[in-house]
GULUM-699823 format. One record per residue (C-alpha): chain; x, y, z. Coordinates in nm, 3 decimals, decimal comma. Layout:
REM GULUM-699823
  ch        X        Y        Z
   A        X        Y        Z
...
REM end
This chain:
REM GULUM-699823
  ch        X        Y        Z
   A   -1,626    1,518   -0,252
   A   -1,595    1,867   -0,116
   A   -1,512    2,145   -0,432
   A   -1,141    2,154   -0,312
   A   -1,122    1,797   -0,296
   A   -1,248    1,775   -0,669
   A   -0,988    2,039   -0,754
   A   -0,696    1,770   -0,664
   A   -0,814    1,540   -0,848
   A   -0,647    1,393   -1,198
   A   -0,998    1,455   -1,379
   A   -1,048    1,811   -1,244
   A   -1,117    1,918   -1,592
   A   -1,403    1,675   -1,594
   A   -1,576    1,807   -1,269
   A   -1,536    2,184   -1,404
   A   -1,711    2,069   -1,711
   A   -2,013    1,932   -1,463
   A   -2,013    2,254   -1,244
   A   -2,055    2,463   -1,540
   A   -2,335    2,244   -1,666
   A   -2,525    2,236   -1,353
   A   -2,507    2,642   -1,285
   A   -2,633    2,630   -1,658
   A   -2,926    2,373   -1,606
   A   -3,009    2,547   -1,289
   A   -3,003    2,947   -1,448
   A   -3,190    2,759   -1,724
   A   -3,450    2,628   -1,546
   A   -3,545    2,930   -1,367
   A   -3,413    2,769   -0,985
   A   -3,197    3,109   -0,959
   A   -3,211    3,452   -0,999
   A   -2,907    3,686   -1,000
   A   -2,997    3,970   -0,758
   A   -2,785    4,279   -0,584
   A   -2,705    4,221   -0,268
   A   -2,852    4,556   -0,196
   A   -3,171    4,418   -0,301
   A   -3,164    4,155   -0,020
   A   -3,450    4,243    0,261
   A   -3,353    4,360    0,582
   A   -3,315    4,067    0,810
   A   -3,308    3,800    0,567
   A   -3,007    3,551    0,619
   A   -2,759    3,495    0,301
   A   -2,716    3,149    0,293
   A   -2,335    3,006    0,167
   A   -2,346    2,747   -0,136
   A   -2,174    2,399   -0,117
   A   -2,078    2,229   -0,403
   A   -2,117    1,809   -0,388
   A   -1,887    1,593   -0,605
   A   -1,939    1,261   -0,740
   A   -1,834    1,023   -1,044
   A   -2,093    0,829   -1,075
   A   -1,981    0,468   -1,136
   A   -2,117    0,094   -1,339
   A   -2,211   -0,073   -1,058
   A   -2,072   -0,416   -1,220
   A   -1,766   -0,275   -1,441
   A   -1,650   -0,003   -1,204
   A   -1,601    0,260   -1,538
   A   -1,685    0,574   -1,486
   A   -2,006    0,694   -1,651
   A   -2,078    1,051   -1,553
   A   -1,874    1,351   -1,347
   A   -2,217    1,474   -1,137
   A   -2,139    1,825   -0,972
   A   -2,458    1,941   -0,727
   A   -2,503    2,290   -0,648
   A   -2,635    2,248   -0,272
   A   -2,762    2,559   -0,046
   A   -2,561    2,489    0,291
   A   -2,819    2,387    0,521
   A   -2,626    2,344    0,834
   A   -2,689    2,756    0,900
   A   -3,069    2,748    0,794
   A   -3,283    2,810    1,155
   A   -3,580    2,639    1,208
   A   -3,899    2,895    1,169
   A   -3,729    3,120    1,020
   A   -3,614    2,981    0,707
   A   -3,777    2,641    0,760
   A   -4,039    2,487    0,920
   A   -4,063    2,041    0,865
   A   -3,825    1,867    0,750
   A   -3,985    1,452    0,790
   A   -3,973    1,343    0,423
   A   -4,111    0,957    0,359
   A   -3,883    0,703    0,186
   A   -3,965    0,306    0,063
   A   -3,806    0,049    0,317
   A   -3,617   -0,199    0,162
   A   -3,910   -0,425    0,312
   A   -4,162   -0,282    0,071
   A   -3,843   -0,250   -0,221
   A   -3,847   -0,662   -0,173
   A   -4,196   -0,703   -0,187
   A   -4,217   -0,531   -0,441
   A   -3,986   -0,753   -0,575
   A   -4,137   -1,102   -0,469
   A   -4,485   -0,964   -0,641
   A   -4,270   -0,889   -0,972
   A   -4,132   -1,240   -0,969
   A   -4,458   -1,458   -0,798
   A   -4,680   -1,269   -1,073
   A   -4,483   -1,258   -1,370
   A   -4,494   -0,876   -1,363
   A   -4,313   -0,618   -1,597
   A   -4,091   -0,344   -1,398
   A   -3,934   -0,027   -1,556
   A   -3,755    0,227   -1,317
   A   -3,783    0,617   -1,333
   A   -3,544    0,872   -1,237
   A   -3,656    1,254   -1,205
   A   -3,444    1,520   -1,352
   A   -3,319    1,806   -1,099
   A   -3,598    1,664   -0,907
   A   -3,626    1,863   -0,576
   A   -3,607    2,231   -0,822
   A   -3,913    2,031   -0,972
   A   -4,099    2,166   -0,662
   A   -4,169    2,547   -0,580
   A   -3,995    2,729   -0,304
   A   -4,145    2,671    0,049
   A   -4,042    3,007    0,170
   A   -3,801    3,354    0,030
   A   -3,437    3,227    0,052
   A   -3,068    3,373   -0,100
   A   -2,776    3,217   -0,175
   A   -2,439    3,329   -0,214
   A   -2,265    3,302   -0,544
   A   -2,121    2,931   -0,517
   A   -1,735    2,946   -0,507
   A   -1,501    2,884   -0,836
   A   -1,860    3,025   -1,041
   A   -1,884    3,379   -1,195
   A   -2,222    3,418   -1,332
   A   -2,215    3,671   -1,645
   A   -2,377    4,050   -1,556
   A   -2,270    4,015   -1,142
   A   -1,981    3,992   -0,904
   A   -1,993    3,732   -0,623
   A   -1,943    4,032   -0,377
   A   -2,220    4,251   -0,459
   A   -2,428    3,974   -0,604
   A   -2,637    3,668   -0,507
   A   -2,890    3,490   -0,600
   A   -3,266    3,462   -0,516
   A   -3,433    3,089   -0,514
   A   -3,695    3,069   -0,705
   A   -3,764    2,689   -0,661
   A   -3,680    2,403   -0,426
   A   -3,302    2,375   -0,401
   A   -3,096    2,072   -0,295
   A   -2,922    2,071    0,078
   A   -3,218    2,294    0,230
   A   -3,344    2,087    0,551
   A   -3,680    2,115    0,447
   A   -3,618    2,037    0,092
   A   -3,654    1,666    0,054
   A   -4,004    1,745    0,236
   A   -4,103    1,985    0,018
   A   -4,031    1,802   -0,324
   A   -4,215    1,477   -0,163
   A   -4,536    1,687   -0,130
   A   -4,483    1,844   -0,453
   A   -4,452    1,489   -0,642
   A   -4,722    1,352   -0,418
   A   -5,009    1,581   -0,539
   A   -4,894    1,567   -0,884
   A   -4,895    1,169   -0,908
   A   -5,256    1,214   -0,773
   A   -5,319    1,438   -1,088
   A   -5,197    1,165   -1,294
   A   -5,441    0,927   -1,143
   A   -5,253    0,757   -0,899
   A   -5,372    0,677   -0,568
   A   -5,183    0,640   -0,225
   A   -5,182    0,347    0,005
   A   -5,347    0,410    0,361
   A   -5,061    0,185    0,511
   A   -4,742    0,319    0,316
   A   -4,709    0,657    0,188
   A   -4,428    0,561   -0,029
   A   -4,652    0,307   -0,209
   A   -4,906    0,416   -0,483
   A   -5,169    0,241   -0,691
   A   -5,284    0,316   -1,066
   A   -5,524    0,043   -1,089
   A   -5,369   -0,279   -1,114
   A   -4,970   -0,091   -1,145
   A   -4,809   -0,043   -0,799
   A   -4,529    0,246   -0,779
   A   -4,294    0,254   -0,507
   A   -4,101    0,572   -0,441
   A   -3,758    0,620   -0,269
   A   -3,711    1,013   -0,282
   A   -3,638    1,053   -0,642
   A   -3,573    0,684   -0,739
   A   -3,849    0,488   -0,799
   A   -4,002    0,146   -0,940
   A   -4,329    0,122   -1,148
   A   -4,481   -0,266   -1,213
   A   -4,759   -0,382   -1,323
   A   -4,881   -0,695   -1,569
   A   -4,926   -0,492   -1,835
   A   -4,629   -0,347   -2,065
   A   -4,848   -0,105   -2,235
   A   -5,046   -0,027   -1,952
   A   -4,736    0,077   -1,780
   A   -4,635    0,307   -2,100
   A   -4,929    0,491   -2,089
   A   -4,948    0,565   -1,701
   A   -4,559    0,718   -1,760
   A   -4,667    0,880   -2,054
   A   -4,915    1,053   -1,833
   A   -4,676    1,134   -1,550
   A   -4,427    1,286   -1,820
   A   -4,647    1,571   -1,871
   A   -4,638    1,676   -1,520
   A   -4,295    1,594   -1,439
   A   -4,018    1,594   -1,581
   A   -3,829    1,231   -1,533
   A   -3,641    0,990   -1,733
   A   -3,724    0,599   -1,828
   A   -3,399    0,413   -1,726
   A   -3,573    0,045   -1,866
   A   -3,614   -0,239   -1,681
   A   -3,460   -0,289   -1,335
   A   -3,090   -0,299   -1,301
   A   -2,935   -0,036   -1,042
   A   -3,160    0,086   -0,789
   A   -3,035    0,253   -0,473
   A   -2,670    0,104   -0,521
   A   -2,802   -0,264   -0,571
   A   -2,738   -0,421   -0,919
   A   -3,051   -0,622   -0,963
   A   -3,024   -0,927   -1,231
   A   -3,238   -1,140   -1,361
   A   -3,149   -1,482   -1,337
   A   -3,300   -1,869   -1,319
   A   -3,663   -1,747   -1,254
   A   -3,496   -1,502   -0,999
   A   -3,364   -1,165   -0,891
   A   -2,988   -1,186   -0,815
   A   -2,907   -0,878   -0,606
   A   -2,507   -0,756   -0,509
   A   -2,369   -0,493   -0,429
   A   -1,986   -0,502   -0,524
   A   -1,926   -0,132   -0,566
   A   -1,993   -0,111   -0,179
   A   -1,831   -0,400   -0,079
   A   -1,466   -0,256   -0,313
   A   -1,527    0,049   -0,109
   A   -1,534   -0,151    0,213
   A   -1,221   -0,344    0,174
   A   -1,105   -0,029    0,049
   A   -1,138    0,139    0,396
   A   -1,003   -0,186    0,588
   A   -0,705   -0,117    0,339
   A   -0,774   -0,480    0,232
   A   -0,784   -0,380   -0,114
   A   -0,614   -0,109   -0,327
   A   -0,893    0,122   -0,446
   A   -0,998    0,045   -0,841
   A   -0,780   -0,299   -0,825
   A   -0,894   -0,645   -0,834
   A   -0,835   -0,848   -0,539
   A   -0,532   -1,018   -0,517
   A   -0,446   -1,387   -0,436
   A   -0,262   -1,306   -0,160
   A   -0,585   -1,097   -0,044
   A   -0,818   -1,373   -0,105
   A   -0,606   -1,626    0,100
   A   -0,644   -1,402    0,379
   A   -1,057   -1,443    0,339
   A   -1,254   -1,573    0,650
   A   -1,542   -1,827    0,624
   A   -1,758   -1,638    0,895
   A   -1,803   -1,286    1,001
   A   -1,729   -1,314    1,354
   A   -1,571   -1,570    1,618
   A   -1,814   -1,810    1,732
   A   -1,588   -1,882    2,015
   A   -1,646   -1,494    2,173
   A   -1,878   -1,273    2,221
   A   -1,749   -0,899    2,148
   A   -1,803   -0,700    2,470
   A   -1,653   -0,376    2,555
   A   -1,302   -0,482    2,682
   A   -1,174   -0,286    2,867
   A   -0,855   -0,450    2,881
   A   -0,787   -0,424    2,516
   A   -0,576   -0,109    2,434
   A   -0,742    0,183    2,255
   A   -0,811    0,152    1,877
   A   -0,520    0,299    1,668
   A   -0,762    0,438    1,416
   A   -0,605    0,321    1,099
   A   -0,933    0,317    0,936
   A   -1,230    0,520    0,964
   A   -1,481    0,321    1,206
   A   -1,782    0,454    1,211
   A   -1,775    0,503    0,847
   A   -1,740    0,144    0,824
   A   -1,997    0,038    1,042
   A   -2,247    0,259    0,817
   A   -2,112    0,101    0,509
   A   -2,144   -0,238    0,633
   A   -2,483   -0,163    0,797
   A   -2,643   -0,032    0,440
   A   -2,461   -0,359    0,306
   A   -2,653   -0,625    0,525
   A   -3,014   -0,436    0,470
   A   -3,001   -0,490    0,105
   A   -2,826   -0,778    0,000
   A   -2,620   -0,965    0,253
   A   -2,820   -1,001    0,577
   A   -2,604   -1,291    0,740
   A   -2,357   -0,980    0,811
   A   -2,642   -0,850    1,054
   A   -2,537   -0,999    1,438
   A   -2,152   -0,867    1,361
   A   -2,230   -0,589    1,211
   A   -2,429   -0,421    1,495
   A   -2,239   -0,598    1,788
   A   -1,981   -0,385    1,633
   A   -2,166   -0,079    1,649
   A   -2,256   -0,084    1,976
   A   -1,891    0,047    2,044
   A   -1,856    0,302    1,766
   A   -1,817    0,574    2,023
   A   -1,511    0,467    2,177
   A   -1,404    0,174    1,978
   A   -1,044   -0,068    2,160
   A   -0,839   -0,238    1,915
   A   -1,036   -0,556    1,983
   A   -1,337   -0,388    1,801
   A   -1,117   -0,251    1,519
   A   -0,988   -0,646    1,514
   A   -1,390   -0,736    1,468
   A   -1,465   -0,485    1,206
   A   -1,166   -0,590    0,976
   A   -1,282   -1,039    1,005
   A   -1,559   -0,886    0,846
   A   -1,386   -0,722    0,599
   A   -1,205   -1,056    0,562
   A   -1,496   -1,225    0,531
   A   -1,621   -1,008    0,270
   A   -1,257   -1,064    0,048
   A   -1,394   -1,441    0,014
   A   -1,732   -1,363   -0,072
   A   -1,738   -1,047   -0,283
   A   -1,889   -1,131   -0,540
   A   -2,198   -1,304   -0,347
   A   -2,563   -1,117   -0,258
   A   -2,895   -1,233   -0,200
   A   -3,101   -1,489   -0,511
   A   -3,425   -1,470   -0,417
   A   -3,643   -1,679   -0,617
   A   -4,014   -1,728   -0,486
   A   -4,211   -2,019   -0,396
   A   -4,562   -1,997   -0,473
   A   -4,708   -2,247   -0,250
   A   -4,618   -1,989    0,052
   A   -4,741   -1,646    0,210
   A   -4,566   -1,492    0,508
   A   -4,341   -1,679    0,724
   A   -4,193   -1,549    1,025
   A   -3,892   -1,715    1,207
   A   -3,805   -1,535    1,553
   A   -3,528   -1,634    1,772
   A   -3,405   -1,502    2,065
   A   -3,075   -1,486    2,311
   A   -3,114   -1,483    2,645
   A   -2,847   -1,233    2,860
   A   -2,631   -1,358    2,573
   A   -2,407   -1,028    2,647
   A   -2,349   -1,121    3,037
   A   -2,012   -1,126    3,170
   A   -1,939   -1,127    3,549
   A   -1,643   -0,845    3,440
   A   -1,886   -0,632    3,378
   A   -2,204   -0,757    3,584
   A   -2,238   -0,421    3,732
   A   -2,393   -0,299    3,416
   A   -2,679   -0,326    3,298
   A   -2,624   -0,332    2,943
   A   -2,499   -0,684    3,013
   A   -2,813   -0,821    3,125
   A   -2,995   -0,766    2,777
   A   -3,127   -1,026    2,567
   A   -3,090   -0,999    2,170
   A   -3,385   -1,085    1,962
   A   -3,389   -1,183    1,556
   A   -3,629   -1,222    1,316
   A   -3,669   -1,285    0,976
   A   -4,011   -1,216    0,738
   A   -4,039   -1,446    0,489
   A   -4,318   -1,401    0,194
   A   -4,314   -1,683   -0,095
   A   -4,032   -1,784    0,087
   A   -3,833   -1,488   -0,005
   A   -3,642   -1,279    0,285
   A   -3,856   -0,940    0,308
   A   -3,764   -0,790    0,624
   A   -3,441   -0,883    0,876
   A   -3,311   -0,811    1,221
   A   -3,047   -0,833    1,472
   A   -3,210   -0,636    1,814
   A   -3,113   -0,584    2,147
   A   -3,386   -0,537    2,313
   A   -3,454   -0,225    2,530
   A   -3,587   -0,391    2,814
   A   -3,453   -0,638    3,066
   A   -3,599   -0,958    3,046
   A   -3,653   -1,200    3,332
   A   -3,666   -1,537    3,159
   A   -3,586   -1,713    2,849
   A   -4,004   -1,733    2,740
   A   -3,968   -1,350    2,843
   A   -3,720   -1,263    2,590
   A   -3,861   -1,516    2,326
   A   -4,217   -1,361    2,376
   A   -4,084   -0,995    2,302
   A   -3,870   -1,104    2,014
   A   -4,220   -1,267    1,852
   A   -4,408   -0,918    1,966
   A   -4,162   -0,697    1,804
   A   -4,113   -0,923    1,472
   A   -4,486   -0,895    1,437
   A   -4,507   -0,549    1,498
   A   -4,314   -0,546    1,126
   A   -4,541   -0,835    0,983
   A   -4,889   -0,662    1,046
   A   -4,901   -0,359    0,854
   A   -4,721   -0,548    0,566
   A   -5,067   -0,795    0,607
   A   -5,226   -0,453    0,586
   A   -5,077   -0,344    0,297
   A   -5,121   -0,702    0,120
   A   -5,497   -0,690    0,204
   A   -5,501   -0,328    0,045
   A   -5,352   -0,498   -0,327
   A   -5,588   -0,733   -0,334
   A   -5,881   -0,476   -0,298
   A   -5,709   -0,307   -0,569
   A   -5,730   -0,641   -0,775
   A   -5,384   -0,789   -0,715
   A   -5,403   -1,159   -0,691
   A   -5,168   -1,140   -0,416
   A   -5,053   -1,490   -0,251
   A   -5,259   -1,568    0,101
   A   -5,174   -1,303    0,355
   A   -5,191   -1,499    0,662
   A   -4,877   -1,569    0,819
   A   -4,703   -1,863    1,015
   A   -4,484   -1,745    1,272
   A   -4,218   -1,977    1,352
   A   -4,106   -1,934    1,685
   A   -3,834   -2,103    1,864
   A   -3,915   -2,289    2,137
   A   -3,662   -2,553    2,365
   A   -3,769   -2,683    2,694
   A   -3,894   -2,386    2,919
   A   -3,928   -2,179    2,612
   A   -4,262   -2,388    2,519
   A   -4,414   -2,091    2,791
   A   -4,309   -1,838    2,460
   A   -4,574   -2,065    2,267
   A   -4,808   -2,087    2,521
   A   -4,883   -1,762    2,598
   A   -4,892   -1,632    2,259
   A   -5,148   -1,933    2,165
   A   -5,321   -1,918    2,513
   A   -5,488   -1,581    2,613
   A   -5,524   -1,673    2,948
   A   -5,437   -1,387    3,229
   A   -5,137   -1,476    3,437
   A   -5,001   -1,280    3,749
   A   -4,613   -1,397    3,630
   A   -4,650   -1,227    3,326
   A   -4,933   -0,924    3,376
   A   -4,643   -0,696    3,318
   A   -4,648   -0,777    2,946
   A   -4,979   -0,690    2,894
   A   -4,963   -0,367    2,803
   A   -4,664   -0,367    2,533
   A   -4,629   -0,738    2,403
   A   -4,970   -0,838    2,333
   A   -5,055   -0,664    2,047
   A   -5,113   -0,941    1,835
   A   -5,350   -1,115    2,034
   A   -5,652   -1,051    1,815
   A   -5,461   -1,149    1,495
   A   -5,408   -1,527    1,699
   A   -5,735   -1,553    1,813
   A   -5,875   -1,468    1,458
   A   -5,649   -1,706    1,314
   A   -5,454   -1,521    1,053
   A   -5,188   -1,546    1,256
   A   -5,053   -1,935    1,321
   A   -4,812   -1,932    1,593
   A   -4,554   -2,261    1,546
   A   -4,293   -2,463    1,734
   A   -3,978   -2,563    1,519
   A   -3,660   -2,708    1,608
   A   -3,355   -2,541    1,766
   A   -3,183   -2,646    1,480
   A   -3,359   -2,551    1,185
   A   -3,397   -2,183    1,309
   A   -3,259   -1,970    1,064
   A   -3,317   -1,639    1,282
   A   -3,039   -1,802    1,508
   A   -2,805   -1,629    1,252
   A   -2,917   -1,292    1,417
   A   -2,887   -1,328    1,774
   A   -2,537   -1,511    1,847
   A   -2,186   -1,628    1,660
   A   -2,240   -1,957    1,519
   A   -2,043   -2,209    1,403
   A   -1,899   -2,271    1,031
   A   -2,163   -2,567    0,953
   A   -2,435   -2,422    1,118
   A   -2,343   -2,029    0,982
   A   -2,390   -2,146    0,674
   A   -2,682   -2,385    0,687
   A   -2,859   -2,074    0,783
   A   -2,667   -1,858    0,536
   A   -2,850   -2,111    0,250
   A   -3,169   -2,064    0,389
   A   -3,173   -1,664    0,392
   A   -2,936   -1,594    0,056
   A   -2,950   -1,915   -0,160
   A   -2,580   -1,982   -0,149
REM end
């Protein structure tokens, strides 16, 4: 929330409390310096303050544990060269989160997850900046009219400021002995402990507890962060361990979802009557969603795009059988009819039946990577709307498996037109392994380090149904064909990870293709077979 939204609130006491705290820890620290305006230089731009609101929630019980209140420069009126310069800041994929998480469970590992205090005013200031005197604040010895303030250090909200902390943090976990993968820059070694950083949230693991105590103990007198225990909550994820597994939900975000459907009143259990209502798949498997154009306009009861994003952050980290729906809705997002607003909410009635469900992933020793690719040819076409182009696109899924735990996901239409069903296959197998090949990379990188990481060479299962065998063929065959020259250039990356054989390129029935889950509705018994395969439930 905005300040003035706080300042409605029932608990507006609370959030004072929190703003007066964080102009204290902020003064304290040395981020500000109260200045005369007069004082500014000539030419230099006084930048407004915005103040960001948050209670910060269990993610299981829903109680309230903390009223957060961030003092934030307004970086919507900072102008590139002159009061910034970069702004690309790296953060962990949930790929790497989830291998990260197979290796804790395949190798028996400890984990323990840091937080950093204040930690972009960690960093130094990239460049002079002022800041107006943030409103409902009056700092002792200065008026907000003939006062501001002067950053000394790294604020939140700047554009470049995520940048500039990341660099900061970087070269001080190189002082602490820690050294940073060629392949991922958000994944760093300390001989046999692997740390994996998301911005400020991060994971440290390793197979030794005390080993890991001494490498934070280190880091603490560099930065200054917080040990938060084992992992439970990262990045809005409640991660439990359970039957020689990780069980990983996120129920806060799906309460906020049915929230914004209005399937749920906000802080209440669900209902009965709610749960009735529940659908057992996300999407008809009768229809395709298309843009109808017949369908009136979409009455906006609910927020869509808001939705979509919610939903979208919901299938990349814990409930990827949501994928297809979820981005066949977005495709529409800029001018949504009331049959897309009719989509958006099955899912939401999908998601009343299966709340309180996410992802078990429990790993299976006896495998490495697997790679199951499937692919839809002109699965969008309709002769209503033959005339564009759009329509003539194939969708491609794919699904990276290591120790038979789902690492990566995704749902893809692909950018170019395809001519035939091997076509659309064979770029749905180029583009999955453009995902499995640095993670190979970064697997062959561990075990230099010493990991005993499971065998990196992957089987990629790919689809393949009467002409379709071409798909296999070519990718197994490096023969030079004038039908398919044109895919030479862009598909055939792979080639030399074939012919050296630590890539194995399979057949497997239409059936038993879980990555059909990603390109198409499917029915009840067969959404669900899949479901199993990918979640464990």
């Amino acid at each position: 929330m905005y300040m003035h939204q706080a300042m409605k609130q029932p608990d507006t006491k609370d959030f004072q409390k929190a703003m007066e705290k964080e102009m204290k820890d902020q003064l304290d620290a040395g981020v500000l310096e109260l200045i005369k305006r007069s004082d500014v230089p000539k030419g230099a731009t006084l930048l407004p303050a915005v103040w960001q609101m948050k209670r910060k929630r269990d993610i299981k019980t829903r109680q309230v544990k903390k009223h957060k209140a961030r003092l934030n420069l307004d970086g919507s009126r900072m102008v590139k060269h002159r009061d910034y310069d970069l702004t690309y800041a790296p953060v962990a994929s949930w790929g790497i989160i989830k291998l990260l998480l197979a290796l804790v469970l395949t190798l028996g590992w400890h984990t323990v997850q840091l937080d950093y205090v204040l930690a972009f005013t960690q960093a130094p200031i990239e460049r002079e900046l002022y800041m107006q005197i943030p409103k409902g604040m009056e700092v002792e010895g200065g008026r907000s009219d003939d006062h501001c303030f002067k950053l000394k250090k790294n604020i939140y909200g700047g554009k470049q400021a995520g940048r500039v902390w990341n660099q900061y943090l970087v070269n001080k976990l190189k002082d602490c002995g820690f050294k940073q993968s060629k392949i991922d820059e958000c994944v760093f070694y300390h001989g046999k402990i692997i740390y994996v950083l998301y911005t400020d949230d991060s994971i440290i693991a390793g197979p030794d507890k005390q080993e890991i105590e001494k490498v934070i103990k280190k880091m603490k007198k560099h930065l200054d962060l917080t040990v938060e225990g084992d992992l439970k909550d990262f990045l809005g994820v409640n991660i439990e361990r359970k039957d020689g597994g990780f069980l990983m939900t996120q129920p806060q975000l799906i309460a906020q979802i049915l929230e914004a459907l209005r399937l749920k009143q906000k802080d209440q259990p669900l209902s009965k009557e709610s749960a009735s209502n529940s659908k057992t798949t996300p999407m008809l498997s009768s229809k395709i969603l298309l843009k109808e154009t017949d369908s009136p306009d979409f009455d906006n009861q609910f927020h869509y795009r808001s939705v979509i994003g919610k939903i979208a952050y919901l299938e990349k980290g814990t409930r990827p059988e949501l994928a297809y729906a979820c981005h066949q809705c977005s495709r529409y997002s800029s001018a949504p009819k009331k049959a897309h607003g009719e989509a958006l909410k099955r899912i939401g009635r999908y998601l009343l039946g299966t709340a309180d469900k996410g992802m078990f992933i429990k790993p299976d020793p006896t495998k490495s990577f697997e790679v199951y690719v499937d692919a839809d040819f002109c699965g969008n076409w309709d002769e209503r709307y033959g005339h564009e182009p759009d329509t003539a696109r194939s969708r491609h899924g794919y699904v990276i498996m290591y120790a038979g735990i789902p690492i990566i996901h995704k749902s893809q239409l692909q950018t170019e037109i395809a001519l035939s069903t091997t076509e659309s296959e064979y770029t749905g197998l180029s583009y999955a392994l453009r995902e499995t090949i640095p993670l190979m990379e970064l697997l062959k990188e561990m075990k230099e380090q010493g990991i005993p990481v499971l065998d990196h060479r992957p089987k990629v299962h790919c689809k393949v149904f009467e002409d379709n065998s071409g798909a296999l063929e070519i990718a197994s065959v490096h023969k030079y064909r004038p039908r398919t020259k044109h895919l030479c250039t862009k598909l055939h990356h792979f080639r030399s990870y074939v012919t050296g054989k630590q890539i194995t390129i399979l057949p497997i029935d239409t059936t038993a293709q879980p990555s059909d889950i990603f390109t198409k509705p499917l029915s009840e018994d067969l959404f669900v077979k899949h479901r199993k395969f990918l979640l464990g439930w």
